[in-house]
N, C-alpha and C positions, 0 to 999 in steps of 0.2 A: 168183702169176704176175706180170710183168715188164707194166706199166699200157701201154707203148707195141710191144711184142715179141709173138713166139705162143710162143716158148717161158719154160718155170718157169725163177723165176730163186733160186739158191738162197741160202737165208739168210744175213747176213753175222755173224759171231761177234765180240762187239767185245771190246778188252780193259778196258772201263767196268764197274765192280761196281755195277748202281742202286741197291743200298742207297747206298753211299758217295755215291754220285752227289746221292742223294736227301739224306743227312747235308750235305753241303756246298755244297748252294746253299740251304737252311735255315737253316744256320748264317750264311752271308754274308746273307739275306735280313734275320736279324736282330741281323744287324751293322749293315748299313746303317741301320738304325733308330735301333739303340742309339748309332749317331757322326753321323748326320745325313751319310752321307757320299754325295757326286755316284756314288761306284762302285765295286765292290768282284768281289775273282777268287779264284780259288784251284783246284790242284791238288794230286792226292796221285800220286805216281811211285814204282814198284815201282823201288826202286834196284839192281839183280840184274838184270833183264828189260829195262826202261825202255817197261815198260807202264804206259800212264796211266790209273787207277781211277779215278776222277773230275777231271773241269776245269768249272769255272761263271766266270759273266763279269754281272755286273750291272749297271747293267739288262737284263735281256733280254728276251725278244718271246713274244707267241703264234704258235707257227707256223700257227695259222687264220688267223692276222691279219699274212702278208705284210711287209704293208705297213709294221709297225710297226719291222721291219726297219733303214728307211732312216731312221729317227728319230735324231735326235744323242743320242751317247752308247750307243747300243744295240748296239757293235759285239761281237766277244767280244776284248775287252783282251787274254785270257792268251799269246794268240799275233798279234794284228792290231793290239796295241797295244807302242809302245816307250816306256819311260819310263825317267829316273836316277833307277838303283837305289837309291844312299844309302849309306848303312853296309853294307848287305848284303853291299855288294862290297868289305869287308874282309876278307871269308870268302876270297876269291880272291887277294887282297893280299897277305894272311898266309899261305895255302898258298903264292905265289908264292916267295913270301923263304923261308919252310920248304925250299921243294923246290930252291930255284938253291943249298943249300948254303952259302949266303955268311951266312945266318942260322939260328941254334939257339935252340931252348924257353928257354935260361934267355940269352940275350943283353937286353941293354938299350938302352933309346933316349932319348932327353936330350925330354921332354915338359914342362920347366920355364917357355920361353917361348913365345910365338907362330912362326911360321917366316915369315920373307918373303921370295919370292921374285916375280920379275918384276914390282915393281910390287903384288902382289896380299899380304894378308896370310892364313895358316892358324891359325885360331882350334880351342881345343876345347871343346864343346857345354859338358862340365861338366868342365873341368879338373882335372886332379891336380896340375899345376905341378911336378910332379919326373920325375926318373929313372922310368919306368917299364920290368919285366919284359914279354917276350911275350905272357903270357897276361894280363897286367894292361891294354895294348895294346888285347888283344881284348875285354874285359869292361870296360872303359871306355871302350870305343869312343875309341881316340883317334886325333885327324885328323893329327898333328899326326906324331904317334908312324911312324903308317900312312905317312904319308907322305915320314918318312923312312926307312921301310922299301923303299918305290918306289923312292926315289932310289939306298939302293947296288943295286940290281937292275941299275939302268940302262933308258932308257927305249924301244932296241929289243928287249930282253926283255922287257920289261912288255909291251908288242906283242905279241911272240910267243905270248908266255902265253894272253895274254885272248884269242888266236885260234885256240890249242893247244887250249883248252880248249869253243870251239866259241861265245864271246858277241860275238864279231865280223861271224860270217858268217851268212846268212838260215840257220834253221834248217830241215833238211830232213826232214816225214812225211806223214802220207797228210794233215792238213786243207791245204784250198788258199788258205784265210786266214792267211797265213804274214808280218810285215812283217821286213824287212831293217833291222839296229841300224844306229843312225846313231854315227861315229865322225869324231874330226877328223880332215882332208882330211891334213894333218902334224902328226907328233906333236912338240910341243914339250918340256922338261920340266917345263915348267906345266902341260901338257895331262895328261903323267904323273903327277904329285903329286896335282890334283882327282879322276884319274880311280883312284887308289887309294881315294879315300874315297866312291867312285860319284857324281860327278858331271861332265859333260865323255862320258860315253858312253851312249846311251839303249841299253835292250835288251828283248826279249820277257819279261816271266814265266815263260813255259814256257820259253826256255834259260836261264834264270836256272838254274832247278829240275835241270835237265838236267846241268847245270856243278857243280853242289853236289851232285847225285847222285854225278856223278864222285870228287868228295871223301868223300865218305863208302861207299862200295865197293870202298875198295881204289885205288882211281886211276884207276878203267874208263870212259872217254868213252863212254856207249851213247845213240845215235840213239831219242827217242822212237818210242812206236808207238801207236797206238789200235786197233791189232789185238792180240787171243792171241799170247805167245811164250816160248816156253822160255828158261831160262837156257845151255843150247847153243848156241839160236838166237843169242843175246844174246855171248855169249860167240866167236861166228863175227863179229861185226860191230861189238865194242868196241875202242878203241884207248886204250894205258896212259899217259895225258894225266900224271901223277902218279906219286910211288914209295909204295910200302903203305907206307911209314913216313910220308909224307907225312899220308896219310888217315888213318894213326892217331893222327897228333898234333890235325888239324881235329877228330879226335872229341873230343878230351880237351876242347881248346876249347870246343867248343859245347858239352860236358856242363856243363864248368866255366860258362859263361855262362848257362844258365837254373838253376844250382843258387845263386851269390851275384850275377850282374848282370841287366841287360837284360831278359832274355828270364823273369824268375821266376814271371811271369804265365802263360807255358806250360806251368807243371810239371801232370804229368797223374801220379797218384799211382799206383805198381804199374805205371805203364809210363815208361819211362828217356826223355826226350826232353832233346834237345839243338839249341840255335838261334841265331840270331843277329838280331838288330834293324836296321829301316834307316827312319829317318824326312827323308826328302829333302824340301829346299826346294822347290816349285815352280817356275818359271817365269812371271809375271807381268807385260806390259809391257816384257817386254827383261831384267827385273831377278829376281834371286832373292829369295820372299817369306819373311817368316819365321813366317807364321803359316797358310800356305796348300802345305799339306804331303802327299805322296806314301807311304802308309808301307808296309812288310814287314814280312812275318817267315818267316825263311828256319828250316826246323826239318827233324830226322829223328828219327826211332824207333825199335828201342827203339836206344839211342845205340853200346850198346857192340858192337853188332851190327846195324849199321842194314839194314830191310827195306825202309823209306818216306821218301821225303822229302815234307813237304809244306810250300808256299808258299801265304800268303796276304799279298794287296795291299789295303788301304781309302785310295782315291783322296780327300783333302782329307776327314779327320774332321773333327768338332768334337767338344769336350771332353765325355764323358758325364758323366750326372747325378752330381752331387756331387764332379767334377773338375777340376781349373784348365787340366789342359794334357792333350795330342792325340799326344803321343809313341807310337811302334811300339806302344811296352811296353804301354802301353795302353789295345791296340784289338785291331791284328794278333797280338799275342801270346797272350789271351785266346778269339780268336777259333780260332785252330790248337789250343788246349787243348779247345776245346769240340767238334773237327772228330775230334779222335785218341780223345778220350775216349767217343765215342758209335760212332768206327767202328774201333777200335782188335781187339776180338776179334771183330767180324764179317771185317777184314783177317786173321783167326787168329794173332795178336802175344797170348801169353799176358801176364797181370801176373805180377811176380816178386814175391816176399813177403819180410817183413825177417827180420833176422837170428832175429829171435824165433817164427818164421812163424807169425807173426799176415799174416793178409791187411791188404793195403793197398789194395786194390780199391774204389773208390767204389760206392756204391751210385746206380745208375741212376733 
């Protein structure tokens, strides 16, 4: 019964599975450990539905204990926090250029030098100094490459897009803890060029997730929920932000990217995942740090058929035991293998066997 009402109030049915629920703040629990990191989120999104099976947000609170609440840092980041994405947001970059037509999978982009514009220089993490293809682009993460892919877009389509696709605007469901992305007041094309390689635009986690779910279901924009919902239902209230060739080229992508780059740390064996990396500078002082870092890892599964997307963020790692450096790859990338791998057939995603069917299925 309803603690302030005379009448029963009836059960509310959520769309959180508490095993996963349970899987994935375990897992971020001992992440956090494992990278000494200030904070760590993650969710798993039924990309079909756009029901959320689990979201955690760490540190969080004893609900006996109120109070702990209002503590810094205890808020839930996935949706109340905005942050630049990083690389991640070359997932969007690169569908963008895919889907305006002006670029195709085997086009090429001049990655040999730095680019400068306005004043500012685009550098690449770990250069290739040459020509590179699309998917080379994307599995090399390059800024350079990306950002000349922004620029023939042009920069009120790149607008468009990142709005099209729902990481502009406050994202709308039933939690009331919702912050609105912050975006520049005018888009310059420097504004454009940073914000190809996710920085220059802060955004939720949860439409992160939401946005990359779009890409990998065929094109479908669907409105999270944390209630039950059918794929009708879902399907009454999606909009085709995307063309299905679109989505099936970001598959190849991201499959191609945890099988030889980035993301290799995510491969979950017997289950197909595909993902992308984003290790953003912070902001420090006014200035961008370079050791004080923001990371992701934007992933679905199983790839060639995606059911799930799942994002995980560790807010400023530090390097684990017997490692020099604090990159996506790994932290966040290990952390989504360890998240799919333990809730993967309880989500009822079969493992696929090799060609020899022998199972590939880890043992638990």
């Amino acid at each position: 019964a309803g603690m302030t009402i005379e009448q029963n109030l009836e059960p509310v049915a959520l769309s959180i599975d508490l095993r996963v629920q349970h899987i994935v703040r375990n897992e971020l629990a001992a992440a956090m450990q494992r990278y000494q990191a200030i904070a760590a989120g993650a969710v798993v999104l039924n990309v079909k539905t756009g029901e959320v099976l689990a979201m955690s947000s760490l540190p969080d609170y004893d609900p006996n204990i109120p109070a702990q609440a209002l503590e810094k840092d205890r808020m839930n980041r996935m949706s109340a926090g905005t942050y630049e994405m990083g690389s991640t947001f070359k997932a969007f970059t690169t569908a963008m250029a895919l889907d305006s037509g002006l670029v195709g999978m085997n086009d090429t982009f001049d990655a040999t030098r730095p680019l400068r514009i306005a004043g500012h220089t685009i550098n690449d993490f770990h250069g290739k100094h040459r020509v590179l293809t699309v998917p080379e682009i994307f599995i090399y993460s390059s800024n350079i490459a990306t950002a000349r892919m922004a620029d023939m877009v042009g920069v009120e389509q790149h607008r468009e897009f990142l709005t099209r696709i729902g990481l502009l605007s406050r994202l709308s469901t039933e939690l009331p803890e919702v912050k609105t992305p912050v975006q520049p007041h005018e888009w310059k094309k420097i504004n454009s060029i940073t914000i190809s390689f996710g920085h220059g635009v802060a955004t939720t986690p949860l439409q992160t997730a939401v946005a990359a779910a779009a890409l990998m279901n065929g094109g479908k924009l669907i409105p999270p929920t944390f209630l039950p919902r059918t794929e009708e239902e879902a399907n009454a209230v999606a909009v085709q932000v995307v063309k299905p060739q679109t989505s099936d080229q970001m598959r190849q992508l991201m499959e191609m990217n945890v099988a030889k780059g980035s993301g290799r740390r995510a491969e979950v064996e017997g289950f197909r995942v595909g993902g992308k990396t984003g290790t953003a500078e912070k902001v420090v002082n006014g200035r961008y740090s370079t050791n004080v870092r923001f990371n992701a890892f934007l992933s679905a599964f199983p790839i060639d058929d995606p059911e799930y997307v799942v994002l995980v963020i560790v807010d400023e790692p530090k390097p684990a035991e017997g490692q020099h450096s604090a990159t996506a790859g790994l932290n966040a990338a290990p952390t989504v293998k360890a998240i799919i791998r333990r809730s993967a057939s309880i989500l009822g995603v079969r493992p696929t066997f090799g060609d020899d069917a022998t199972a590939l299925l880890e043992s638990y």
